[in-house]
N, C-alpha and C positions, 0 to 999 in steps of 0.2 A: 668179943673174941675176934681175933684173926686168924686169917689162911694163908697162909704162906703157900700157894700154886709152882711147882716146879714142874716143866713138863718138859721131856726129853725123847728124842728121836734118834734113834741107833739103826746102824748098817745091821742086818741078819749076820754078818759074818763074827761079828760080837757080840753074837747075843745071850748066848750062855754063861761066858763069861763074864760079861755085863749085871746080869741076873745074880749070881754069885756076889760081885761087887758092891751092887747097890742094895742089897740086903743089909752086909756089911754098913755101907755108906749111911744109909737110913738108922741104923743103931747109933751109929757114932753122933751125927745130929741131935738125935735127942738126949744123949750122955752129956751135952751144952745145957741141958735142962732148960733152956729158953722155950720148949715147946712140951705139950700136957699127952698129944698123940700125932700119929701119922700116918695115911692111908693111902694105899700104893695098889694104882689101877693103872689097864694096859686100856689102850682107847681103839674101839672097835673098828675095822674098819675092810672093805672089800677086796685089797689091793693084795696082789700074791705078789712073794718076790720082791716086796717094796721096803721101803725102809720100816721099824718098828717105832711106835711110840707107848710110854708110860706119863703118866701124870703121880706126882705126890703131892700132899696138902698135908701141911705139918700147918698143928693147931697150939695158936700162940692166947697164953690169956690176955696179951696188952700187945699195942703198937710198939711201945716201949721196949719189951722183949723181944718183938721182931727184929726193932731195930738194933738192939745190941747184942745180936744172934750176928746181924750182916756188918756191923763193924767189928768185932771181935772173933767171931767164930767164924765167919761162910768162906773166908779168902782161901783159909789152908784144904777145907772140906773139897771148895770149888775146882782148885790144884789137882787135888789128888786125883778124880776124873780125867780133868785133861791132860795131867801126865800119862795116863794109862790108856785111855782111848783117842787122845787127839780131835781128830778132825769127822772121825767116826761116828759119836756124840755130838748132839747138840740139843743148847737146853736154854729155855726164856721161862724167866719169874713174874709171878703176879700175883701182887697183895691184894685181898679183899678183905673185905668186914664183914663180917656174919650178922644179920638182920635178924630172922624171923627162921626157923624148921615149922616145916607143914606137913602133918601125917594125918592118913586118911581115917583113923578111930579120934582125931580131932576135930574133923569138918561134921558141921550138924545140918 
């Protein structure tokens, strides 16, 4: 399995609106059927007033459909954010490979 890691930082001043959209946004990715789920978390952090960040991890069953998720689908997806928020949003991707899940009614 792969993870497609998207993690994005928004101005407060978009963030309602933001929220609205990327709701939105995350359905329409997986309507590509390249990916099986996707889990969409806000990353904790101390700072008042600061910019905000969310992480998503859309779960692909092959590299293969990652990859033709980002040649075929991600260009127009990716558009659409930055027509809307601009410079507001920003967001860096990162692939991983799913190893191993470790839950503690597994460890003896």
């Amino acid at each position: 399995m792969i993870i497609y890691n998207v993690t994005i930082t928004i101005e407060p001043s978009i963030h309602k609106k933001w929220l609205v959209w990327i709701n939105n946004h995350i359905n329409e990715v997986l309507k590509t059927k390249r990916f099986t789920k996707a889990i969409f978390t806000k990353v904790l952090t101390n700072d008042i007033d600061q910019e905000i960040t969310y992480s998503i991890q859309y779960y692909a069953k092959s590299k293969s459909e990652l990859e033709a998720y980002i040649e075929k689908d991600s260009v127009a997806l990716k558009l659409d954010g930055i027509n809307k928020f601009g410079n507001q949003m920003l967001a860096f991707r990162t692939k991983l490979e799913f190893i191993k899940e470790f839950k503690l009614n597994s460890l003896q």
